[in-house]
PQR file with spaces between the fields and no chain letter, atoms N, CA, C, O and H, PARSE charges and radii, in Angstrom:
ATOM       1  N    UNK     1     -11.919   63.707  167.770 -0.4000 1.5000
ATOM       2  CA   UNK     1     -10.946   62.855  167.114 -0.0000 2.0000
ATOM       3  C    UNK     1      -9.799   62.514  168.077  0.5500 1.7000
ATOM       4  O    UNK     1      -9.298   61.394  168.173 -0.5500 1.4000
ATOM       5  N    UNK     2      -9.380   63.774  168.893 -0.4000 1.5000
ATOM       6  CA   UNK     2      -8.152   63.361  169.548 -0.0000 2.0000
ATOM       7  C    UNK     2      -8.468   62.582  170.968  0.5500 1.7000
ATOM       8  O    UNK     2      -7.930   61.665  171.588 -0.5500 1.4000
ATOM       9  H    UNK     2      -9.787   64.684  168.814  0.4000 1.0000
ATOM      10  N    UNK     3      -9.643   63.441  171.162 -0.4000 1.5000
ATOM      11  CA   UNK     3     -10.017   62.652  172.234 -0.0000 2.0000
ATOM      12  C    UNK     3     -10.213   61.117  172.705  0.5500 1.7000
ATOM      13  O    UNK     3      -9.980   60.581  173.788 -0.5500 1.4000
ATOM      14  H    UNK     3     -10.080   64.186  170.658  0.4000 1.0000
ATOM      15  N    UNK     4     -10.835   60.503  171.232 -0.4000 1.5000
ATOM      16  CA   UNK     4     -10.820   58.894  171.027 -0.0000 2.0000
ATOM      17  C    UNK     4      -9.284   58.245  171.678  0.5500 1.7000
ATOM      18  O    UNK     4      -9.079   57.465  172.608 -0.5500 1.4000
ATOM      19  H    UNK     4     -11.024   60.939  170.352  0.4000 1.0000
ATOM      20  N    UNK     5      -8.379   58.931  170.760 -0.4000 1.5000
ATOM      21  CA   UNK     5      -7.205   58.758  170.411 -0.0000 2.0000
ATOM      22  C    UNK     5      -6.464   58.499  171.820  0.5500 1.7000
ATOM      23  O    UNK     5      -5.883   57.436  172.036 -0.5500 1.4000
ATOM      24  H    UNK     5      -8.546   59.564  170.005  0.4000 1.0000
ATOM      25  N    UNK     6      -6.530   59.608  172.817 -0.4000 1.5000
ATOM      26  CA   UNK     6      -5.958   59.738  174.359 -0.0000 2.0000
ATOM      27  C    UNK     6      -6.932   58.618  175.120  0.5500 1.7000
ATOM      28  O    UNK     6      -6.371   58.060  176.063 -0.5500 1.4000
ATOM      29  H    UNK     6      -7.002   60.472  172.641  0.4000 1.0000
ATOM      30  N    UNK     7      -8.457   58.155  174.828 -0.4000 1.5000
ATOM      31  CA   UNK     7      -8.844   57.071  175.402 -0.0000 2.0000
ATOM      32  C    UNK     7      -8.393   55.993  174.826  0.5500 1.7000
ATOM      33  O    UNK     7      -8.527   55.067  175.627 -0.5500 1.4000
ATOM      34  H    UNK     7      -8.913   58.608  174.062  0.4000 1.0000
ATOM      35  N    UNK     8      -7.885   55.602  173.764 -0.4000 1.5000
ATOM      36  CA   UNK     8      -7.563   54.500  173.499 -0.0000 2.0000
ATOM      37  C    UNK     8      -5.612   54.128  173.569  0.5500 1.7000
ATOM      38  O    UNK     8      -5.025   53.082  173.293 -0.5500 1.4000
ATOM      39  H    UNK     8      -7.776   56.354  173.114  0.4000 1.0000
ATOM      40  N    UNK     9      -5.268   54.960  173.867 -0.4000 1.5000
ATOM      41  CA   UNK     9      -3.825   55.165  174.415 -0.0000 2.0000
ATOM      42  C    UNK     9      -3.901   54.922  175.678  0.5500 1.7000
ATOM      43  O    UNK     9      -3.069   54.132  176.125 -0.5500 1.4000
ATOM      44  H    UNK     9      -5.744   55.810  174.092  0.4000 1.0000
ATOM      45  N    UNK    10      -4.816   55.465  176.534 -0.4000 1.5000
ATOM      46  CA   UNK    10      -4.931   54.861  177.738 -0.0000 2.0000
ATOM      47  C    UNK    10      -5.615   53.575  178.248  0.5500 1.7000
ATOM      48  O    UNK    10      -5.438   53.098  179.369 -0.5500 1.4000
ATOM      49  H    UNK    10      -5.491   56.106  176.171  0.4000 1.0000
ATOM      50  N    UNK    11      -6.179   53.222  177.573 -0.4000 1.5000
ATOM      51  CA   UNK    11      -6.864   51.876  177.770 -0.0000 2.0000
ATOM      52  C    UNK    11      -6.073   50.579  177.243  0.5500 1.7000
ATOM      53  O    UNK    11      -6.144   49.409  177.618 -0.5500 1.4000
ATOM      54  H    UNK    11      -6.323   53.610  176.663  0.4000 1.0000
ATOM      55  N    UNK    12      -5.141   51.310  176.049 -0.4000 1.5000
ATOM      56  CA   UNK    12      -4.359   49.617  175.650 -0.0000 2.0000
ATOM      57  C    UNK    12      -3.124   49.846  177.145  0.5500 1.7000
ATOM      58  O    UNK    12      -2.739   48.802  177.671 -0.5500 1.4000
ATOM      59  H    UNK    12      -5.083   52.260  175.744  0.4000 1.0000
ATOM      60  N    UNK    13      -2.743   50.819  177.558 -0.4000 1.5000
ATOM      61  CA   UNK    13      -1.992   50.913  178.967 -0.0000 2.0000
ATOM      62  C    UNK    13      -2.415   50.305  180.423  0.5500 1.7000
ATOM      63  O    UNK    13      -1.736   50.300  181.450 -0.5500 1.4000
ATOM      64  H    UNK    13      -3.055   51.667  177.130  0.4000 1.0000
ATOM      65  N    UNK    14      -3.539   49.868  180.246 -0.4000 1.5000
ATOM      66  CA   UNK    14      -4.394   49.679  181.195 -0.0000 2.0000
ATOM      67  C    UNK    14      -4.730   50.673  182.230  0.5500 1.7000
ATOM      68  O    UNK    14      -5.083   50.349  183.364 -0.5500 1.4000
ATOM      69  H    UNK    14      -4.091   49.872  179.412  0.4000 1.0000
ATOM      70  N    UNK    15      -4.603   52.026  181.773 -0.4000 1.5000
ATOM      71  CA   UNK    15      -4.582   53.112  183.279 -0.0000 2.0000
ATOM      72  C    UNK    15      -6.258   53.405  182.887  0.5500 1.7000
ATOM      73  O    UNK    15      -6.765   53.867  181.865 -0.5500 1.4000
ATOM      74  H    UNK    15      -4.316   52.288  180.852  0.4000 1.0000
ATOM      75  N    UNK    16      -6.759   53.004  183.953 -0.4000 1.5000
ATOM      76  CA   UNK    16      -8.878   53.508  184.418 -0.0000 2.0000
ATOM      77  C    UNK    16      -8.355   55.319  184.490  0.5500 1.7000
ATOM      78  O    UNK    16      -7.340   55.933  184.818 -0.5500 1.4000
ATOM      79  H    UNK    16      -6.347   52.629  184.784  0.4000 1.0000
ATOM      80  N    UNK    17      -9.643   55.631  184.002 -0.4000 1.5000
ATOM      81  CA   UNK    17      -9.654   57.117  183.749 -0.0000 2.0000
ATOM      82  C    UNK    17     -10.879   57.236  183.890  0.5500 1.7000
ATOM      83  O    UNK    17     -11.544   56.243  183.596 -0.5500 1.4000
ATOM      84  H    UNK    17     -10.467   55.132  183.735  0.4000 1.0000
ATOM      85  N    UNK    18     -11.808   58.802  184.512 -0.4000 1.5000
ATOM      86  CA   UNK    18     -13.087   58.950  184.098 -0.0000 2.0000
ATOM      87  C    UNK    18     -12.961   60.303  182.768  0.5500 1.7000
ATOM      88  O    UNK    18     -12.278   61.308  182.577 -0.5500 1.4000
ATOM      89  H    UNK    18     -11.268   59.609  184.751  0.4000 1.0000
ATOM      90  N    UNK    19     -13.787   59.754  182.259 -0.4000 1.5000
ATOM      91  CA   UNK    19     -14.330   60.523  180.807 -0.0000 2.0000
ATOM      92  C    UNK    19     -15.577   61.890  181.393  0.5500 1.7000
ATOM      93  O    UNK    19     -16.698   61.860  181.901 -0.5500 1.4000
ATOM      94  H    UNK    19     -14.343   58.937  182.414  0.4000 1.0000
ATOM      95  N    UNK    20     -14.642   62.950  180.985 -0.4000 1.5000
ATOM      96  CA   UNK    20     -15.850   64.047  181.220 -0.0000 2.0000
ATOM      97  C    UNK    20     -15.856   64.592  180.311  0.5500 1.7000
ATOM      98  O    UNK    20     -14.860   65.109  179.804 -0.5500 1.4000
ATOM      99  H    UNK    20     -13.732   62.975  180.572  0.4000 1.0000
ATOM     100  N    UNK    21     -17.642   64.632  179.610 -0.4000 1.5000
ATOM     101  CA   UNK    21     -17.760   65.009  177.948 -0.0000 2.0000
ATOM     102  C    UNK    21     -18.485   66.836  178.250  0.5500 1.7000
ATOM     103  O    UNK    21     -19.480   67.315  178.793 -0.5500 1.4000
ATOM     104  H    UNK    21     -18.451   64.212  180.022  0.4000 1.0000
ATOM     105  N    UNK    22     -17.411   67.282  177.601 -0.4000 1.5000
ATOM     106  CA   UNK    22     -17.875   69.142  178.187 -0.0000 2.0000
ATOM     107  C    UNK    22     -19.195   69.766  177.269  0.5500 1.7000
ATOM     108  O    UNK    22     -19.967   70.671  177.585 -0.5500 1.4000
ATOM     109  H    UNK    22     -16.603   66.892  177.160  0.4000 1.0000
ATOM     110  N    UNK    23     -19.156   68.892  175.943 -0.4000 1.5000
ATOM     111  CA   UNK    23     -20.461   69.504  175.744 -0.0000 2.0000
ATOM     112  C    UNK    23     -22.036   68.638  176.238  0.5500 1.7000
ATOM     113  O    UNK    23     -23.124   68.747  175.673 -0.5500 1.4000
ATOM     114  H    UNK    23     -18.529   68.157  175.686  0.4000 1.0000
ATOM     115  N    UNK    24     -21.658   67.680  177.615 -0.4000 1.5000
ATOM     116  CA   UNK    24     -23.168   67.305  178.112 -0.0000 2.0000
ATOM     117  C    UNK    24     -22.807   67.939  179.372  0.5500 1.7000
ATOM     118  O    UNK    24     -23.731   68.577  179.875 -0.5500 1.4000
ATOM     119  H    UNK    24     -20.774   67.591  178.074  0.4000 1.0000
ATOM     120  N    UNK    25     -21.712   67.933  180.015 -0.4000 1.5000
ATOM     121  CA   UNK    25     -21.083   68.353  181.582 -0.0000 2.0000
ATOM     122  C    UNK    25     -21.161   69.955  181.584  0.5500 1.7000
ATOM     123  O    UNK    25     -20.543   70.510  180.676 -0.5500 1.4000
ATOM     124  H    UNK    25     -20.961   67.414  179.606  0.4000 1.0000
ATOM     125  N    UNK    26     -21.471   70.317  181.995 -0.4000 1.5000
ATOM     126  CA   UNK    26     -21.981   72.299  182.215 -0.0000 2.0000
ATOM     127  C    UNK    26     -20.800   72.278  183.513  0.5500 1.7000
ATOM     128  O    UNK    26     -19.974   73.173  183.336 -0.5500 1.4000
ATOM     129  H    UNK    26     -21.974   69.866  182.733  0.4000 1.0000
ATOM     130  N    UNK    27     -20.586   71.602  184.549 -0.4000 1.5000
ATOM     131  CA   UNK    27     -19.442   71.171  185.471 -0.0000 2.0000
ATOM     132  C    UNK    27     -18.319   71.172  184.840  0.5500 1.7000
ATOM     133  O    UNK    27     -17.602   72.162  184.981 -0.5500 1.4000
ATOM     134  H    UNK    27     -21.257   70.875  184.693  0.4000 1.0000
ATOM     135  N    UNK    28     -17.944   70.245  184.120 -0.4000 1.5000
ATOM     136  CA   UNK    28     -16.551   70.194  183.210 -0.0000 2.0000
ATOM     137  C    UNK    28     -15.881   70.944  182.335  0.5500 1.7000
ATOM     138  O    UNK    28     -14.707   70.908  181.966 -0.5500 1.4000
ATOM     139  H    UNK    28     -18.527   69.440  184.006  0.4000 1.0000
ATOM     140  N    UNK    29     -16.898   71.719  182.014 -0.4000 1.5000
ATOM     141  CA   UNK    29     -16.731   72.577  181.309 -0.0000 2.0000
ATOM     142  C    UNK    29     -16.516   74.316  182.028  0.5500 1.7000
ATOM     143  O    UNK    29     -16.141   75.392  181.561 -0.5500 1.4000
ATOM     144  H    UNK    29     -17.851   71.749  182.313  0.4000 1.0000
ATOM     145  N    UNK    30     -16.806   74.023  182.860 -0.4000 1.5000
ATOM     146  CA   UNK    30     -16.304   75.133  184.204 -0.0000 2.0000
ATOM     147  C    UNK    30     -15.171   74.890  184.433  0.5500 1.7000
ATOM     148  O    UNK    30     -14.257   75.596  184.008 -0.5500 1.4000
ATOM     149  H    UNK    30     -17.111   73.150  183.239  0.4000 1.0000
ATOM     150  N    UNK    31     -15.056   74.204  184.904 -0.4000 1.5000
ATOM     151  CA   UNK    31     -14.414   73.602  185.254 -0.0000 2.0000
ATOM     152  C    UNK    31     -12.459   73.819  184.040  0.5500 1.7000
ATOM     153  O    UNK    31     -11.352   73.942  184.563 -0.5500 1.4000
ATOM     154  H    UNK    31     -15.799   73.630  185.249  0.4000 1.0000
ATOM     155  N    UNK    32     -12.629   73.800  183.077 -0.4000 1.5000
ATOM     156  CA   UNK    32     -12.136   73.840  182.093 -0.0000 2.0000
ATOM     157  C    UNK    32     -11.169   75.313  182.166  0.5500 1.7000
ATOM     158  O    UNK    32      -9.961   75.540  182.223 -0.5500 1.4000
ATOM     159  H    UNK    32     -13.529   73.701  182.652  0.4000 1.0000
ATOM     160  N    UNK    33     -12.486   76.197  182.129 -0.4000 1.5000
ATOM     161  CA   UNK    33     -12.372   77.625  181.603 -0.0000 2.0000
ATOM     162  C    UNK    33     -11.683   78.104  183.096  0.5500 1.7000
ATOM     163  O    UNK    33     -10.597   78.680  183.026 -0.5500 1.4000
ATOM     164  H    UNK    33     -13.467   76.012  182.084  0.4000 1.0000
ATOM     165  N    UNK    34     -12.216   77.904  184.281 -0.4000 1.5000
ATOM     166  CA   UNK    34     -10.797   77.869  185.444 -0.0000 2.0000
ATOM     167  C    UNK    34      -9.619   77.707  185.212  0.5500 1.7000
ATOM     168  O    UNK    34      -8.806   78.586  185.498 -0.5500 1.4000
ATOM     169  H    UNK    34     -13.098   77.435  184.337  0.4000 1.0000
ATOM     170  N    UNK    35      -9.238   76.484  184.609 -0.4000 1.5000
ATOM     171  CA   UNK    35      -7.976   76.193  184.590 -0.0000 2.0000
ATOM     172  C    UNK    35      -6.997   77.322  183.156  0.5500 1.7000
ATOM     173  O    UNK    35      -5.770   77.263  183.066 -0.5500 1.4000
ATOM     174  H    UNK    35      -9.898   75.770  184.377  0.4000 1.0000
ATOM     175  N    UNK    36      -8.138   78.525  181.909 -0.4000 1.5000
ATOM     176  CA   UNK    36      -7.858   78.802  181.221 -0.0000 2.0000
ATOM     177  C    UNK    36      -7.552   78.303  180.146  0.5500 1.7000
ATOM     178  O    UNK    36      -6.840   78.722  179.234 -0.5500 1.4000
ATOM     179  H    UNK    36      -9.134   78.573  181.982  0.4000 1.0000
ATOM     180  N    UNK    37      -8.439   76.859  180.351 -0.4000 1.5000
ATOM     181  CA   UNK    37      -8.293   75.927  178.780 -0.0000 2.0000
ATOM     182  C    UNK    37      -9.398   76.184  178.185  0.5500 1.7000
ATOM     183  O    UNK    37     -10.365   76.112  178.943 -0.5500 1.4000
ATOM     184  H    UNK    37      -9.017   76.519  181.092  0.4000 1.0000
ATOM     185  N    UNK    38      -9.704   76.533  176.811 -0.4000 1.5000
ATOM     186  CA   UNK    38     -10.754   75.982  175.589 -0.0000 2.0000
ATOM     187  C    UNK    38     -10.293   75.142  174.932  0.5500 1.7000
ATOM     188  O    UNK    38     -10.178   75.643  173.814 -0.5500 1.4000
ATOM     189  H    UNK    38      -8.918   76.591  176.195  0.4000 1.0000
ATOM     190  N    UNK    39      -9.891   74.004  174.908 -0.4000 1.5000
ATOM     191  CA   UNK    39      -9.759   72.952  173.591 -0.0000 2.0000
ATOM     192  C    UNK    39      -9.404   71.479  174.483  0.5500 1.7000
ATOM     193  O    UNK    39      -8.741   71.476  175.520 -0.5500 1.4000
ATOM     194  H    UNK    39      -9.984   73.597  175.817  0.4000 1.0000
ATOM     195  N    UNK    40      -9.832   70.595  174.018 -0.4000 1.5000
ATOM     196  CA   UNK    40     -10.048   69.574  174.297 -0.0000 2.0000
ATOM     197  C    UNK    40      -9.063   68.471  173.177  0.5500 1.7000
ATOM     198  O    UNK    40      -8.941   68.762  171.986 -0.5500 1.4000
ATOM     199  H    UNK    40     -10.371   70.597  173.175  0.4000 1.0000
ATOM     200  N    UNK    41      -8.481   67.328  173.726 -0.4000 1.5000
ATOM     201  CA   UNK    41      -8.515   66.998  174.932 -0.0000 2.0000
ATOM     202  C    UNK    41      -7.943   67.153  176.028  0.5500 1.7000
ATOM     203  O    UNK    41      -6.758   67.347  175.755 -0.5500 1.4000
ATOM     204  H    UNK    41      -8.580   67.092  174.693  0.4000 1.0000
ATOM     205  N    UNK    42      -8.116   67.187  177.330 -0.4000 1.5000
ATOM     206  CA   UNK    42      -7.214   67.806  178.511 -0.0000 2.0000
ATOM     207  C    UNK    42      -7.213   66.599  179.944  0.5500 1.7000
ATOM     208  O    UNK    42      -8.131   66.303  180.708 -0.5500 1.4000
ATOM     209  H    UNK    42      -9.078   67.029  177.552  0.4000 1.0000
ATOM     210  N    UNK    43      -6.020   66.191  179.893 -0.4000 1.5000
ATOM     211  CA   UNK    43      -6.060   64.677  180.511 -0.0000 2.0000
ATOM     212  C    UNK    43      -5.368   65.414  182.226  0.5500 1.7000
ATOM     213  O    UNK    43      -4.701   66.386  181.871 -0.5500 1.4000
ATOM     214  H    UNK    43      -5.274   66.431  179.272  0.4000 1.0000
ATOM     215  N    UNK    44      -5.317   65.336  183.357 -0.4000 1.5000
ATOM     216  CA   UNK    44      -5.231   65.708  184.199 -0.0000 2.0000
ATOM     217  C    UNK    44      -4.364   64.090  184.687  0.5500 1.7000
ATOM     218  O    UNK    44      -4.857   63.003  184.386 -0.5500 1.4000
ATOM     219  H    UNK    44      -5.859   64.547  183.645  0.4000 1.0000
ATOM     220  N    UNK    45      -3.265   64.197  185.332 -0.4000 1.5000
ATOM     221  CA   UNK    45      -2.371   63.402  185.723 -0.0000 2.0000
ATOM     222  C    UNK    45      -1.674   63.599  187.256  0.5500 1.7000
ATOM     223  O    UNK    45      -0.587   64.170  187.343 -0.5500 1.4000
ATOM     224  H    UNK    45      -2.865   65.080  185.577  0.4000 1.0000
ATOM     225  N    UNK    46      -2.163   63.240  188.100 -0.4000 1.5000
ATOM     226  CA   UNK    46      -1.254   64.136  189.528 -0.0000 2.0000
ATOM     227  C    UNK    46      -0.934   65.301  189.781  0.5500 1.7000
ATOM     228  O    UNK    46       0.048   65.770  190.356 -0.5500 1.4000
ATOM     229  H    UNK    46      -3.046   62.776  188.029  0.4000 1.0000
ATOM     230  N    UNK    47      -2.300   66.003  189.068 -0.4000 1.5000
ATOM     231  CA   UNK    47      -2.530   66.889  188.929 -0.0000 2.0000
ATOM     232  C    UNK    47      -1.671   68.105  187.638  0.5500 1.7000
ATOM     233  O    UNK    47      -1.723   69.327  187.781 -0.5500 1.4000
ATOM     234  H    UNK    47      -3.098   65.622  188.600  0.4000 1.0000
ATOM     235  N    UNK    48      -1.069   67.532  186.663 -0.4000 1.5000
ATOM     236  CA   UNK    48      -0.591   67.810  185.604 -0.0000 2.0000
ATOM     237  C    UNK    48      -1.625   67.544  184.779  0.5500 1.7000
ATOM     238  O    UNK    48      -2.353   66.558  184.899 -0.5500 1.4000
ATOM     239  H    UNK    48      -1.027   66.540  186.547  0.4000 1.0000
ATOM     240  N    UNK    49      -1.738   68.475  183.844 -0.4000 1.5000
ATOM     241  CA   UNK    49      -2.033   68.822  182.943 -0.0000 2.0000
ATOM     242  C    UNK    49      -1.509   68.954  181.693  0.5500 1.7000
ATOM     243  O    UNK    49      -0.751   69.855  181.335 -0.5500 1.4000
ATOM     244  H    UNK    49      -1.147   69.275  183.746  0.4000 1.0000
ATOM     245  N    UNK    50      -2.161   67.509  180.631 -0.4000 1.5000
ATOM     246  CA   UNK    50      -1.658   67.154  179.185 -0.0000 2.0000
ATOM     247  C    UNK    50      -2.508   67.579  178.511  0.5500 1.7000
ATOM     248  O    UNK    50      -3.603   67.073  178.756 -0.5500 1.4000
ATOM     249  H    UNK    50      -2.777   66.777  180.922  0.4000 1.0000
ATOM     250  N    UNK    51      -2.492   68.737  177.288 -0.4000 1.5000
ATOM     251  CA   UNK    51      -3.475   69.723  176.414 -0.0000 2.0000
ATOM     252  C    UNK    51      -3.235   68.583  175.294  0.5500 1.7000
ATOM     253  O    UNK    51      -2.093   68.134  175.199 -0.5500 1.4000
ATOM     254  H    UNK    51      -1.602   69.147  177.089  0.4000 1.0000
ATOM     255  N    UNK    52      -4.082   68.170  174.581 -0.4000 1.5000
ATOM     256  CA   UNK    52      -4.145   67.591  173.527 -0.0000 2.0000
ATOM     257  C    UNK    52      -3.383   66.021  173.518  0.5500 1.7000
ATOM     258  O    UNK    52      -2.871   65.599  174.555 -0.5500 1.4000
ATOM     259  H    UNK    52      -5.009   68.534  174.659  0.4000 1.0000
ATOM     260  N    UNK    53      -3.368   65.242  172.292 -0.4000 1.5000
ATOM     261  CA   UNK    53      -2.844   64.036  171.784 -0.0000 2.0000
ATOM     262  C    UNK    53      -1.530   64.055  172.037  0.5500 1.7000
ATOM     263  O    UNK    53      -0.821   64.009  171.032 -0.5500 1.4000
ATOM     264  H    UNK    53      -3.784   65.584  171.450  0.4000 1.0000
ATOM     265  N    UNK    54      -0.589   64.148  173.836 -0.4000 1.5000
ATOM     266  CA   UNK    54       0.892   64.571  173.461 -0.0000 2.0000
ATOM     267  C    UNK    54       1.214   62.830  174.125  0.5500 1.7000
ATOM     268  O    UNK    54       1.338   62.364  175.258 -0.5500 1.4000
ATOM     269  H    UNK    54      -1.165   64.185  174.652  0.4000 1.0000
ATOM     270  N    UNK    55       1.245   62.417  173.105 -0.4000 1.5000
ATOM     271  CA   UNK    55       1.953   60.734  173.795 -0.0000 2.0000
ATOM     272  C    UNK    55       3.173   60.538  174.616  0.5500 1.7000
ATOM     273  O    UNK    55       3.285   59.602  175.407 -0.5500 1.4000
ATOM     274  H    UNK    55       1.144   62.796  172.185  0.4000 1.0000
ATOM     275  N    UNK    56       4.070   61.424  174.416 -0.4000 1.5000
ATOM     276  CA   UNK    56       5.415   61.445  174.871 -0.0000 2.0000
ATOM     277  C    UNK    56       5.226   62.540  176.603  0.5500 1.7000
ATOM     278  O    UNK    56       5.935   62.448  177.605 -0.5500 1.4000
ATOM     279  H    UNK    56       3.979   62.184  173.774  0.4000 1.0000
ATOM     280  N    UNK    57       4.577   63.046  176.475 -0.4000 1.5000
ATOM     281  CA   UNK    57       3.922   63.414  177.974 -0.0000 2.0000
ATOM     282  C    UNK    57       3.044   62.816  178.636  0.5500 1.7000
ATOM     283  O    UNK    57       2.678   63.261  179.723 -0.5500 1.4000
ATOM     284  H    UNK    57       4.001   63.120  175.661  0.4000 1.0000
ATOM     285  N    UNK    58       2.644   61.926  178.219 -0.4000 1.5000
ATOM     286  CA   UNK    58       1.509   61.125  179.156 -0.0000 2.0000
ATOM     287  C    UNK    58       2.325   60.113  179.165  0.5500 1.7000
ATOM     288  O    UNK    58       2.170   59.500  180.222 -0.5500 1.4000
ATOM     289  H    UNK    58       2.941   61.564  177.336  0.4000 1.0000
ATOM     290  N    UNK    59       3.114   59.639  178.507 -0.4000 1.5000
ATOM     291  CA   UNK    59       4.046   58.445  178.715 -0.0000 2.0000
ATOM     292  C    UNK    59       4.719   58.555  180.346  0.5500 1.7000
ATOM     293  O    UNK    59       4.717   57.861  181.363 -0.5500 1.4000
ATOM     294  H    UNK    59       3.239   60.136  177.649  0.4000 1.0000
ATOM     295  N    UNK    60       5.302   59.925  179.880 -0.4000 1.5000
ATOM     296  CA   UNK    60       6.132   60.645  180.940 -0.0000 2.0000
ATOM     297  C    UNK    60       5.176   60.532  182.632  0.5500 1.7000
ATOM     298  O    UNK    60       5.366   60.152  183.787 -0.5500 1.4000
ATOM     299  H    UNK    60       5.303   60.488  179.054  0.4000 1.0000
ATOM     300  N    UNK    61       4.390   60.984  182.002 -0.4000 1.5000
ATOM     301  CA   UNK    61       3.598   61.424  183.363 -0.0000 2.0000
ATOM     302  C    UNK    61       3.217   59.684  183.746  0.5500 1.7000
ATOM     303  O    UNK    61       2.815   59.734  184.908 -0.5500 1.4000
ATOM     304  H    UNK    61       4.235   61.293  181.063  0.4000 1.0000
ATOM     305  N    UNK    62       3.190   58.770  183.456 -0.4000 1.5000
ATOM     306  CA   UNK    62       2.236   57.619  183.628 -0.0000 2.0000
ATOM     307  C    UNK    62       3.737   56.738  184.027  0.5500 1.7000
ATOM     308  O    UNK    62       3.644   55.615  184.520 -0.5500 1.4000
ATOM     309  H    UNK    62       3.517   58.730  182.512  0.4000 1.0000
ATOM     310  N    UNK    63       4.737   57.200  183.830 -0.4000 1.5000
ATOM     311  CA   UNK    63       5.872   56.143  184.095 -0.0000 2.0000
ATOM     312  C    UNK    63       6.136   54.937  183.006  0.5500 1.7000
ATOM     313  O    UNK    63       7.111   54.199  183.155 -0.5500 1.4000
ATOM     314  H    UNK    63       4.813   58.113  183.429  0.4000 1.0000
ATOM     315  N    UNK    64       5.281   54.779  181.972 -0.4000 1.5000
ATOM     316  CA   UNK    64       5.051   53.699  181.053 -0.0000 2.0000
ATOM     317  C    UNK    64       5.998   54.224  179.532  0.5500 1.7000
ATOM     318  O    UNK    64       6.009   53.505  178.533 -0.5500 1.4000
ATOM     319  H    UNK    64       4.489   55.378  181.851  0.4000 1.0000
């Protein structure tokens, strides 16, 4: 659900993103549990890290 939500926040912004879906990605999902996250969605920004639907931090992080 939230996940839609952070792609379509980013797409009416025009910022290109790649989509990594953790339950087909066995990678991403490693990937994940490194960083000490379980929950999705997790948007990676200059190397920041936004846990979930936080609009007012990705705003932040994106300059927009």
């Amino acid at each position: 659900m939230f996940c839609g939500k952070v792609k379509e926040f980013l797409s009416q912004k025009g910022v290109q993103f790649i989509e990594r879906e953790v339950t087909k990605d066995r990678d991403a999902l490693n990937e994940l549990k490194k960083m000490g996250i379980m929950t999705t969605p997790v948007t990676v920004i200059n190397g920041e890290k936004v846990i979930g639907y936080d609009i007012e931090r990705l705003e932040q992080l994106l300059g927009k």
